[in-house]
C-alpha positions as a Markdown table, in Angstrom:
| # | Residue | x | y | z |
|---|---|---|---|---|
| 1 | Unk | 0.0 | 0.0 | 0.0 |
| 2 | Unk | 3.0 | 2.4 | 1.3 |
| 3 | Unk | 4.2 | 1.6 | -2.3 |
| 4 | Unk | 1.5 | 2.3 | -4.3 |
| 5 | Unk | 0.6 | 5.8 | -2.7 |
| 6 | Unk | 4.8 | 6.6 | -3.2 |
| 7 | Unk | 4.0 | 6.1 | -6.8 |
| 8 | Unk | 1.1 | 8.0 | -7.1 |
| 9 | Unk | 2.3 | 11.1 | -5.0 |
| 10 | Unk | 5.3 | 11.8 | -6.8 |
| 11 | Unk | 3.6 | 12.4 | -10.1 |
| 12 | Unk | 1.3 | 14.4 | -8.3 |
| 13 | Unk | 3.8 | 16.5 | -7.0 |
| 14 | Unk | 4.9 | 17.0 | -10.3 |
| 15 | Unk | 1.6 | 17.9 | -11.8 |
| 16 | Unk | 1.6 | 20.5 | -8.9 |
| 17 | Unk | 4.6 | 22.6 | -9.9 |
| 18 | Unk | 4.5 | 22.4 | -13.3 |
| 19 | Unk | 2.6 | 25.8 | -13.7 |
| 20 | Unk | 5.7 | 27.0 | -11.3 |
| 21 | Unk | 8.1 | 26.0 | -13.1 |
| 22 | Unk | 5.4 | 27.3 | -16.6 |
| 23 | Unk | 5.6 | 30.5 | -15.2 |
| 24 | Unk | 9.3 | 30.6 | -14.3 |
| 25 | Unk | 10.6 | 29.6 | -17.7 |
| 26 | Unk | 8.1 | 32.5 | -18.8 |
| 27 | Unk | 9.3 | 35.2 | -17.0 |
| 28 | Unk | 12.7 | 34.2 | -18.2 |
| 29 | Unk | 11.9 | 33.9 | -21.9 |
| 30 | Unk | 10.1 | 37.7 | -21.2 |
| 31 | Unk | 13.3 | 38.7 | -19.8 |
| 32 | Unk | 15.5 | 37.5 | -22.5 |
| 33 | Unk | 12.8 | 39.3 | -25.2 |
| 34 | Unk | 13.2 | 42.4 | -23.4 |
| 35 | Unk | 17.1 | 42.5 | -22.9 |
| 36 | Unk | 17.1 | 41.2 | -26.7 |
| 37 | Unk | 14.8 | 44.5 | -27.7 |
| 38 | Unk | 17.2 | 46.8 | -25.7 |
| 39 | Unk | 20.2 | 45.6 | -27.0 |
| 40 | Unk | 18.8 | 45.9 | -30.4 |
| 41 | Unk | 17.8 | 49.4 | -29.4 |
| 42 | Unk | 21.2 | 50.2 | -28.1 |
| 43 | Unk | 22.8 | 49.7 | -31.8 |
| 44 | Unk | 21.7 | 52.2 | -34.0 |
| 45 | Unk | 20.5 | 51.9 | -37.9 |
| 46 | Unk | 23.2 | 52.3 | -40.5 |
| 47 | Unk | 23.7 | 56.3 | -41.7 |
| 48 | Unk | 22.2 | 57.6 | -44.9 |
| 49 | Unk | 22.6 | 60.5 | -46.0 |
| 50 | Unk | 19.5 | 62.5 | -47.4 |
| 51 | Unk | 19.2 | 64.1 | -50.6 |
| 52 | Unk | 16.0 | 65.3 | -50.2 |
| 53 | Unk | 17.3 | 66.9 | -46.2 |
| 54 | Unk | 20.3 | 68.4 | -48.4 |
| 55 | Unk | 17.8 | 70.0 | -50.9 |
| 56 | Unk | 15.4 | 71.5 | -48.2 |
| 57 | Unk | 17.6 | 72.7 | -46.4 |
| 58 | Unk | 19.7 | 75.0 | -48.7 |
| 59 | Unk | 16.1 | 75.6 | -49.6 |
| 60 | Unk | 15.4 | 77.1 | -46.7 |
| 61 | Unk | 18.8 | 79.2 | -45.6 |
| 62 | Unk | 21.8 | 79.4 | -48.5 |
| 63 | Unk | 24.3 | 77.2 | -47.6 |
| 64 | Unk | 22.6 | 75.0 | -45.1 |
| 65 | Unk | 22.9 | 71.7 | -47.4 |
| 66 | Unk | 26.2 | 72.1 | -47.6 |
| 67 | Unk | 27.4 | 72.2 | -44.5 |
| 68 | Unk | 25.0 | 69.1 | -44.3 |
| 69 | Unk | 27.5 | 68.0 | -46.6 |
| 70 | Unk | 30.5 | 68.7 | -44.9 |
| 71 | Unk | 31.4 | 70.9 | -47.4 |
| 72 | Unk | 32.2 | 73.7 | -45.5 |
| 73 | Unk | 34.1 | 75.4 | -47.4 |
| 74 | Unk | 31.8 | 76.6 | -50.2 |
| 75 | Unk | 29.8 | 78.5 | -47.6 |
| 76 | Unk | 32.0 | 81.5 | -47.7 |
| 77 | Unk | 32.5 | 81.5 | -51.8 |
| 78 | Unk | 28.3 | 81.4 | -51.6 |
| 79 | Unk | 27.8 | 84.3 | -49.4 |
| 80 | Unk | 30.5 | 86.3 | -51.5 |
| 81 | Unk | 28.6 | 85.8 | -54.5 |
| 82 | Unk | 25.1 | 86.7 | -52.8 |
| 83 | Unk | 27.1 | 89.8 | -51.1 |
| 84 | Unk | 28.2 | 90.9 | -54.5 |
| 85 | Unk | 25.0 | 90.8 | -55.8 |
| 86 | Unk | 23.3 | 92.0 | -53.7 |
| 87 | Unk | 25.6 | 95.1 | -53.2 |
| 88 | Unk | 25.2 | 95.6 | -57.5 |
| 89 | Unk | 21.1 | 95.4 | -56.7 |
| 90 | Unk | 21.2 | 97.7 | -54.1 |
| 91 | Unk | 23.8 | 100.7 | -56.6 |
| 92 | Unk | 21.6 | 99.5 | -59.3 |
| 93 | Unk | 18.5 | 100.6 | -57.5 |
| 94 | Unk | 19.7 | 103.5 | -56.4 |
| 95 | Unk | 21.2 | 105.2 | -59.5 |
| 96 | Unk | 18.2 | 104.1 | -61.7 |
| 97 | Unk | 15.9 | 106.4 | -58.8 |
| 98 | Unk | 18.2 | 109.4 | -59.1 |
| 99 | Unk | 17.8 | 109.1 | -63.0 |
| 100 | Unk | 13.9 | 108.4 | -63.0 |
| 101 | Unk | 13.3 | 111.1 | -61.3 |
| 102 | Unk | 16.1 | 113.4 | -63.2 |
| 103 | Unk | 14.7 | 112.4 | -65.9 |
| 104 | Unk | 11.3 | 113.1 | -65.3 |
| 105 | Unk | 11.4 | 116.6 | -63.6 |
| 106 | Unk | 14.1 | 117.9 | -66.8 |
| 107 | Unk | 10.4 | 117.1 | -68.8 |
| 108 | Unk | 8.3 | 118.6 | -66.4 |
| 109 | Unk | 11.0 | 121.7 | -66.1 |
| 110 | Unk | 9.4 | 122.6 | -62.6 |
| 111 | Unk | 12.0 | 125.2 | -60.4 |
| 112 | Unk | 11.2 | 123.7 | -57.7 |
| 113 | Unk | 12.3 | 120.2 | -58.7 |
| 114 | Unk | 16.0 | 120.2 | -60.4 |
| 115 | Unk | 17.2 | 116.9 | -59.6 |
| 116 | Unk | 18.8 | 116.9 | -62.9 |
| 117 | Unk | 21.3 | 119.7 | -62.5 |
| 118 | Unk | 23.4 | 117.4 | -60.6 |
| 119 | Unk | 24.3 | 115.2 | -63.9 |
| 120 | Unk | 25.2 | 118.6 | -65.5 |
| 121 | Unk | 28.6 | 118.0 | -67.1 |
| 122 | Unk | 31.3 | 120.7 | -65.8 |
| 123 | Unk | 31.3 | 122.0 | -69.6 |
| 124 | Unk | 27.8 | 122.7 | -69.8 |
| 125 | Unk | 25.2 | 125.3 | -68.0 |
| 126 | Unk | 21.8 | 125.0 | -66.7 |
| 127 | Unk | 21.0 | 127.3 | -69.5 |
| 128 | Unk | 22.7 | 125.5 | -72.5 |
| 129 | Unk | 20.7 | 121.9 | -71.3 |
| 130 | Unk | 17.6 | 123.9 | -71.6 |
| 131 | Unk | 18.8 | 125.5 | -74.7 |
| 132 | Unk | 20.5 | 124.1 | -77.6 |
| 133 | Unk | 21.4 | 120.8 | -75.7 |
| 134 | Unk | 18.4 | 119.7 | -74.5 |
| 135 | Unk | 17.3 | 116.9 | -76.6 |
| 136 | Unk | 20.8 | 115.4 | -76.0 |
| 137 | Unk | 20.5 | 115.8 | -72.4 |
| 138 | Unk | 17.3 | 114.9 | -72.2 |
| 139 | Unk | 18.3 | 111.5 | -74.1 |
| 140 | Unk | 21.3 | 110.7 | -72.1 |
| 141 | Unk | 19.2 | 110.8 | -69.1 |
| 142 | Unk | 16.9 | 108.6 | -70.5 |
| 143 | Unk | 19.9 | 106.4 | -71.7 |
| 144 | Unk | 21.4 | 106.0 | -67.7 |
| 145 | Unk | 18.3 | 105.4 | -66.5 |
| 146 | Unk | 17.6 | 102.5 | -68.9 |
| 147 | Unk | 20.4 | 101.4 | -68.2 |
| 148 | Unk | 20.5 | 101.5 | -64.5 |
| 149 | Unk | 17.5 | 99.3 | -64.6 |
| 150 | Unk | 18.3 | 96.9 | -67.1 |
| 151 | Unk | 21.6 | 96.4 | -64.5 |
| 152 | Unk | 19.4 | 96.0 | -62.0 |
| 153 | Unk | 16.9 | 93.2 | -63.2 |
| 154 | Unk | 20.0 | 91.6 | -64.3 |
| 155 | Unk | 21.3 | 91.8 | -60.9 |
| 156 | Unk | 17.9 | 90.0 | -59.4 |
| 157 | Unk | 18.4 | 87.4 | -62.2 |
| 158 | Unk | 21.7 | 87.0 | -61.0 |
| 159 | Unk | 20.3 | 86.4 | -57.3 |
| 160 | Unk | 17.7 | 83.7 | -58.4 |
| 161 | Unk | 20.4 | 81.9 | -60.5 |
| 162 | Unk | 22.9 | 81.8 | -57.4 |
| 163 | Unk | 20.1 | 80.5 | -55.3 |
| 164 | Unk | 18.7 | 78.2 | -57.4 |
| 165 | Unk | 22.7 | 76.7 | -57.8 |
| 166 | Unk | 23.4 | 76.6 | -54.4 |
| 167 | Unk | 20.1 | 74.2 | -54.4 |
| 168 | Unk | 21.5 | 72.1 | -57.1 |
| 169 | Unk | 24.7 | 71.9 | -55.9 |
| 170 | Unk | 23.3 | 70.3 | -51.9 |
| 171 | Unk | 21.8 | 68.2 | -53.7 |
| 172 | Unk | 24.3 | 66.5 | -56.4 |
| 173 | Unk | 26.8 | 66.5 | -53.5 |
| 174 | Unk | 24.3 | 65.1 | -51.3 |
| 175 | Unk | 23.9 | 61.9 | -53.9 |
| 176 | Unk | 27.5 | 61.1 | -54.5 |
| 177 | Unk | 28.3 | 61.7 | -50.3 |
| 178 | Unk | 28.1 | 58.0 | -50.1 |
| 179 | Unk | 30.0 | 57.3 | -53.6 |
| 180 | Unk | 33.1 | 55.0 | -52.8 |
| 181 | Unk | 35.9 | 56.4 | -55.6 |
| 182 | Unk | 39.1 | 54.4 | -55.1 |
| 183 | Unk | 42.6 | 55.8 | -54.7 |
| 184 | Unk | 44.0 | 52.4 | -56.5 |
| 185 | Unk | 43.9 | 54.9 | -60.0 |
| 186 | Unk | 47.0 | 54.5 | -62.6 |
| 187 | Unk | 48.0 | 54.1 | -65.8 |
| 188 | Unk | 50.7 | 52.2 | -68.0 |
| 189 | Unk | 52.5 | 52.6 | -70.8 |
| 190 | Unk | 53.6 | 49.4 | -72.7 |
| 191 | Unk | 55.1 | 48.2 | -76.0 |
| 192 | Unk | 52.5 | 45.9 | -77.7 |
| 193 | Unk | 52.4 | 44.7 | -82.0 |
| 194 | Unk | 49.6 | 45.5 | -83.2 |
| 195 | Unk | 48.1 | 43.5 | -86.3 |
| 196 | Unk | 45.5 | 45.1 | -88.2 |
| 197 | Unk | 44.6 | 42.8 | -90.5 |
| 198 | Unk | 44.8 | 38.9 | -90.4 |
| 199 | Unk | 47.7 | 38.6 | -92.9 |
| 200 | Unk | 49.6 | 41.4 | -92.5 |
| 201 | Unk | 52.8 | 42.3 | -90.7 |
| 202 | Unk | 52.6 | 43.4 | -86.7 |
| 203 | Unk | 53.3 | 47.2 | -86.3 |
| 204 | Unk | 55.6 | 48.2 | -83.1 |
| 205 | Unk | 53.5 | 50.5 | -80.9 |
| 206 | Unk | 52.7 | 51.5 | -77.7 |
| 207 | Unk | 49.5 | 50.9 | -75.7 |
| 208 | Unk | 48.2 | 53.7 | -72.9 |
| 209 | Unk | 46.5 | 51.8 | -69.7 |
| 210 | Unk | 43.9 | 53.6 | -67.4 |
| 211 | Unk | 43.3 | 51.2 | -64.5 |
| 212 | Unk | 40.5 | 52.7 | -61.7 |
């Protein structure tokens, strides 16, 4: 009897702690999951660079993409060029006003408005530019002031076009950041015979190599 109830308690006692032992290897499969997730947290993705980060961002301030590019040194050529042009807008603007307005109050020919005198060349009077030289006067005014503006739409051209490059260039540099060019480049120059027909005699020559 003693020996039958010894070998029905011992399976019972197993049946028992089986959902301890369920549990336990649970938790510790959880655990493992979790430390797996952090550890796969801790290593971060591999880098790309971003074209399309490149582009917006010298979209949005000059010179931004590139030093997203690490190519800081075209910053300060950039700025020189929008400095320039910026500096020819701004003379541009301003001579093309004085000879608007010259130009318009030498037609109106008000006293109280002479604007005009100050383009007076030393040689001539205020008298002879409203006497015999007036139609040329008059025309050369016209002249600088077309000419002043034409400078100064071309200068605003010149702006857009620097802007619009400084876009393109982010974003051509931004494509070939992650282009491999190797440094194992060289070329040979060897004797060969060359053959150029079937039949015919080989020709002594020499043969230029480009390995990259």
């Amino acid at each position: 009897m003693s020996i039958f109830k010894q070998r029905i308690g011992f399976p019972v006692i197993i049946l028992l702690m089986m959902p301890v032992l369920i549990e336990g290897q649970a938790a510790d499969t959880t655990d493992f999951v979790s430390n797996e997730v952090y550890l796969y947290d801790f290593y971060p993705e591999e880098y790309h660079h971003s074209p399309h980060k490149a582009t917006l961002y010298s979209a949005v301030l000059p010179g931004l993409g590139q030093i997203y590019n690490d190519k800081y040194w075209k910053v300060p050529l950039l700025y020189a060029g929008i400095g320039g042009v910026v500096y020819g807008i701004s003379f541009n603007t301003t001579y093309y006003n004085r000879y608007r307005s010259a130009y318009r109050d030498f037609l109106i020919r008000d006293p109280g408005n002479t604007s005009y005198e100050r383009f007076i060349p030393p040689t001539l009077t205020i008298d002879d530019v409203h006497g015999r030289y007036a139609e040329w006067f008059q025309r050369a005014l016209q002249n600088k002031r077309r000419r002043y503006k034409r400078d100064r739409d071309l200068s605003y051209i010149g702006l857009a076009a620097i802007y619009l490059a400084n876009i393109i260039d982010a974003a051509v540099d931004a494509h070939f950041y992650d282009f491999d060019i190797s440094d194992d480049l060289s070329f040979s120059l060897e004797p060969v015979l060359l053959q150029p027909y079937p039949e015919s005699n080989a020709i002594p020559a020499l043969q230029l190599q480009i390995r990259f």
